[in-house]
N, C-alpha and C positions, 0 to 999 in steps of 0.2 A: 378388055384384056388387062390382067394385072401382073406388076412384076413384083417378085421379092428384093427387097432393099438390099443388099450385101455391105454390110459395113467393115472396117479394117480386120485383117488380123489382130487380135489381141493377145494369144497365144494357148499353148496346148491345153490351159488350165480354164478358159473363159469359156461362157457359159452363154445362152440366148440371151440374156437379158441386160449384158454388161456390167453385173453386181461385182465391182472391183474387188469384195472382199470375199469372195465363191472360189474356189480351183482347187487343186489337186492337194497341197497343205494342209485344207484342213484339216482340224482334228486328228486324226493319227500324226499326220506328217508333222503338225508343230511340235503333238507332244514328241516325236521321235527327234527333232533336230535339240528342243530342250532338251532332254533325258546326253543327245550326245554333248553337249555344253557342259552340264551339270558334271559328266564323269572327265572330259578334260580336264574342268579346273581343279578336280580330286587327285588326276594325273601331277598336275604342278609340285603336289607337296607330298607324292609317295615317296621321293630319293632322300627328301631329310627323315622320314622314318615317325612325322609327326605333324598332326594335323594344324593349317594356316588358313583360319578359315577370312583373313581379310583377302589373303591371293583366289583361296576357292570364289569366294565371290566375286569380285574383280574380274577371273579370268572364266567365269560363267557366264555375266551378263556380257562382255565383247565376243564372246565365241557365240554366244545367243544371236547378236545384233548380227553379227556380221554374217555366219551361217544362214539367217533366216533369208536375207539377202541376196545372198548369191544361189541358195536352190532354189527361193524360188523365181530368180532372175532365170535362171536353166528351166527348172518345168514351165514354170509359168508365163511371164512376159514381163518386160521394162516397170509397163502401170502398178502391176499386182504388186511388185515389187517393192517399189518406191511405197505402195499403201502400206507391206507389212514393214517394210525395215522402221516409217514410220511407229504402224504400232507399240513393234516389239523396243522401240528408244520408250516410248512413252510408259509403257508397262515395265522396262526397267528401271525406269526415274521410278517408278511408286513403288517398287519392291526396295531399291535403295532407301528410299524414306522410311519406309514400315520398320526395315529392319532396325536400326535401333529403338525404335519405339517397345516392338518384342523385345529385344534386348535387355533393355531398362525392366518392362513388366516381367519379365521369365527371370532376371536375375533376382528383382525386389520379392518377388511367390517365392521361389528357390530357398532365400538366406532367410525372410521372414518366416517362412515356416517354422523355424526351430523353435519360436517361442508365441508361435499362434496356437496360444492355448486357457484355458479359462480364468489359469493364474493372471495369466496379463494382463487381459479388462477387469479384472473385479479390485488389484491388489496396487497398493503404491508402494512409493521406494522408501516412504519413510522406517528409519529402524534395519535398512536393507543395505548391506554394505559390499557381498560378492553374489551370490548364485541366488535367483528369484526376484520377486519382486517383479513389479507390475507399470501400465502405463497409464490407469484408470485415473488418476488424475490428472493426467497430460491430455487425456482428450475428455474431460469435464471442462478441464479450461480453454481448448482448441473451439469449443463446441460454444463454448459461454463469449469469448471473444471475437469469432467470428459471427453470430449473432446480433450480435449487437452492430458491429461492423456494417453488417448487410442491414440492419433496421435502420443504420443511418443513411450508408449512401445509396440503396435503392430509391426510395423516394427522392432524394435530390437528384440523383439522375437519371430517375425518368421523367421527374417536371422539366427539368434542363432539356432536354431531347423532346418535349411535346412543344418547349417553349423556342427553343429551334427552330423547329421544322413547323408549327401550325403559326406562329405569331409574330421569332424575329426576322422571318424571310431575309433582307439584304442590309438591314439596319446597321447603324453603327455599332451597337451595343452589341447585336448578335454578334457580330465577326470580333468584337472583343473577345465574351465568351468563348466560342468556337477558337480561337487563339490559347486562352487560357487552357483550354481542355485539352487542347494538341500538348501545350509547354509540362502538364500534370502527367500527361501520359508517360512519357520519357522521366518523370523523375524517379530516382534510383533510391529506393525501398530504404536503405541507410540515413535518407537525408530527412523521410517521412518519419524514422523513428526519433532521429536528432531534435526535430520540429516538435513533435508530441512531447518528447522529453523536457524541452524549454519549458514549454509552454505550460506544463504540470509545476518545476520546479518554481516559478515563478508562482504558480498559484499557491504551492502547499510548500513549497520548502524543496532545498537538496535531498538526494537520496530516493524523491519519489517513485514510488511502483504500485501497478493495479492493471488490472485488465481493461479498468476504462482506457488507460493511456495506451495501449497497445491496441483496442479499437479504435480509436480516432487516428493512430497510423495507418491501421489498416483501412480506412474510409477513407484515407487521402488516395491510397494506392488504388480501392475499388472505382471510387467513384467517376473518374475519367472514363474507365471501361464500360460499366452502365451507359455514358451518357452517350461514347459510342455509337456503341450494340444497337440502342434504343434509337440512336436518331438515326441510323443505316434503314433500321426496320420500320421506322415509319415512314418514311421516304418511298419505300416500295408499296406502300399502300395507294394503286391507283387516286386520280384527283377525281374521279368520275364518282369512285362513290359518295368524296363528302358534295360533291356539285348536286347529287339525287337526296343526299339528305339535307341539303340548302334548299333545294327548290321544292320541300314538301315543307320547309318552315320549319327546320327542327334546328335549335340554337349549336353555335358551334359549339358550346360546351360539351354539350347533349352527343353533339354529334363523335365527338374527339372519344368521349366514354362508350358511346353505343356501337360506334362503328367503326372508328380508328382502331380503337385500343386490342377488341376482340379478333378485326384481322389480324393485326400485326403481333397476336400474344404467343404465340409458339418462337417466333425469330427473339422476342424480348426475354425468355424467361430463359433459353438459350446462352441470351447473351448476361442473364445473370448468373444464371450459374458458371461460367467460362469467367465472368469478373470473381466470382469467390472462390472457384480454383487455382485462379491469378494469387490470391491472398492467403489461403488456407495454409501454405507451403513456406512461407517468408522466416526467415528465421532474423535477420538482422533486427529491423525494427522491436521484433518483440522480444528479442535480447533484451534489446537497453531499456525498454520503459516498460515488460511487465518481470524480467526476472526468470529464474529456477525456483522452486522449488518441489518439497521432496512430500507434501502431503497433498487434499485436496481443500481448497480454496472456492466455495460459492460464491463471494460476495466481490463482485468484479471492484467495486469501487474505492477498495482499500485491502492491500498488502500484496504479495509475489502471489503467483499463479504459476503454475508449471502448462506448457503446451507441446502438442508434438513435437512439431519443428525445432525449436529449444532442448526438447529431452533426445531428441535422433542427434543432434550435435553434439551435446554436451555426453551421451553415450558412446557415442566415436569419437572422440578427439580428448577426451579426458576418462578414459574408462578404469573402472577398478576391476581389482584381481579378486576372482580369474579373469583375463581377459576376453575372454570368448562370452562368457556372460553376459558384460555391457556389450560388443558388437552384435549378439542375438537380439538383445533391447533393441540398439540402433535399426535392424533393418527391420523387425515385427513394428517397430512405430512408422515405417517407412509405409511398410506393407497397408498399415489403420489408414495412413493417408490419404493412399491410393485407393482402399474400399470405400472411403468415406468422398471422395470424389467420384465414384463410379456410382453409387448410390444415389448421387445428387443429379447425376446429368441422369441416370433412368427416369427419378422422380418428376424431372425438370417435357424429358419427354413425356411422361405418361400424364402429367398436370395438362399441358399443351393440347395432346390431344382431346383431351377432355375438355377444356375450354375454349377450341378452335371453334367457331362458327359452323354450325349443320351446312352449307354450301361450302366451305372451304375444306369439308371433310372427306 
């Protein structure tokens, strides 16, 4: 003879199989308790006659949380409960984050638009004093400086992070290194361009300027980030595989290139492009040691170079009349910045999966 097990009440909303996140809410029911959240906090700001959307929000996600909670503490039960009020904080916390994120992106499309147009990338400011003019030299030299940038300190910080993680294990010298890298990370973009600036004037004289010295700032600021990046990702490269490529005889070198490098190349290329989005933006350093200006400049290694970040500043905060003119410059060079980082992290996925290992794919 068999009996059936009877387990607790759980309540009106549970199901045979006890799947805590099952009952009567879903789907309609959330989206109905959202939808009544959403128009509360629309309620908050109908008596001033004019929309507050920090209160709308505000007074959406607590009506959210707290509503989800208590019906379905009513339909449901205590458990369901505690899982969704859960949820619905945690899904709050990420709509809280996103949103300025949209903010920032929908405001930079919005104002850039006015002057995303073919005048911009083909024309410079030289000879241009109000209405026109372009930014086509500001990202020849964003593009010629970061370059160079990234052809220094990637290689030093991915040897640094193979040298890390395959070879200084617990040494004295590693946790120097590894010290040093923490103390570089925390340094403040200003003191990177002060440092390049010395160290040029000392070479060539007062006054110097060139995109080399605005590279080697921007290497001091990348390079911590690669070394990061790189030695987090090779760290997650189980030990098992280089132990199977030891015990077939294959040199660690061998092994580090063959086998290390290729798991861990999607988390690395990742974390380089995230260090040249780190850099790409910097305006302080490349103030002081590459300058304005107002034509284009190929030759990084001798005289001013104009960059995004330099021309977005020096556009808002010093603009000529008409004024709306320079502020359309300022946000279409905002807008180049932001395309030219989103282009890089695609690139950066779509290189990765193409280079990930056929099993890792």
């Amino acid at each position: 003879m068999t009996t059936d097990h009877l387990g607790p009440d759980t309540g009106v909303g549970s199901d045979s199989n006890g799947d805590i996140t099952s009952g009567e809410l879903a789907g309609k029911g959330m989206f109905a308790i959202f939808g009544g959240a959403v128009v509360l906090g629309a309620l908050t700001w109908l008596p001033a006659g004019s929309i507050n959307w920090a209160r709308w929000v505000i007074v959406t996600i607590l009506a959210y949380i707290i509503g989800t909670y208590v019906v379905s503490r009513i339909v449901e039960s205590k458990r369901h409960a505690t899982d969704r009020l859960a949820t619905a904080v945690m899904t709050s916390s990420f709509a809280v984050v996103l949103l300025p994120l949209i903010s920032v992106v929908w405001t930079v499309v919005d104002r850039g638009s006015n002057r995303f147009d073919w005048a911009f990338y083909t024309e410079t400011m030289r000879g241009v004093v109000g209405e026109g003019g372009g930014a086509y030299h500001a990202i020849i030299g964003t593009l010629i400086i970061t370059a160079l940038a990234a052809t220094f300190s990637i290689p030093f910080g991915l040897f640094t992070a193979i040298y890390l993680v395959e070879y200084g294990g617990k040494t004295r010298f590693a946790k120097w290194v590894t010290g040093l890298v923490d103390v570089m990370t925390g340094i403040p973009s200003i003191v990177a361009g002060l440092f390049a600036y010395a160290f040029f004037v000392l070479v060539d004289g007062p006054g110097h300027r060139s995109g080399l010295a605005g590279a080697i700032a921007l290497t001091l600021l990348m390079t911590p980030v690669v070394v990061r990046a790189s030695e987090e990702m090779l760290r997650l490269v189980p030990n098992e595989l280089r132990e199977a490529s030891y015990a077939l005889g294959v040199p660690k070198w061998k092994t580090i290139a063959k086998i290390v490098l290729p798991t861990a190349v999607a988390g690395i290329l990742t974390g380089i492009v995230l260090a040249i989005a780190r850099v790409i933006g910097e305006t302080a350093p490349l103030l002081i040691t590459v300058g304005i200006a107002q034509g284009v400049n190929y030759n990084p290694f001798s005289g001013r170079m104009a960059t995004l970040p330099v021309f977005t500043y020096n556009s808002y905060a010093f603009p000529t009349l008409p004024r709306d003119a320079s502020l359309d410059r300022a946000w279409a060079s905002a807008l180049t910045l932001v395309i030219i980082v989103a282009v890089l992290f695609t690139g950066a996925r779509i290189l990765s999966s193409i280079l990930k290992p056929k099993g890792l794919k």
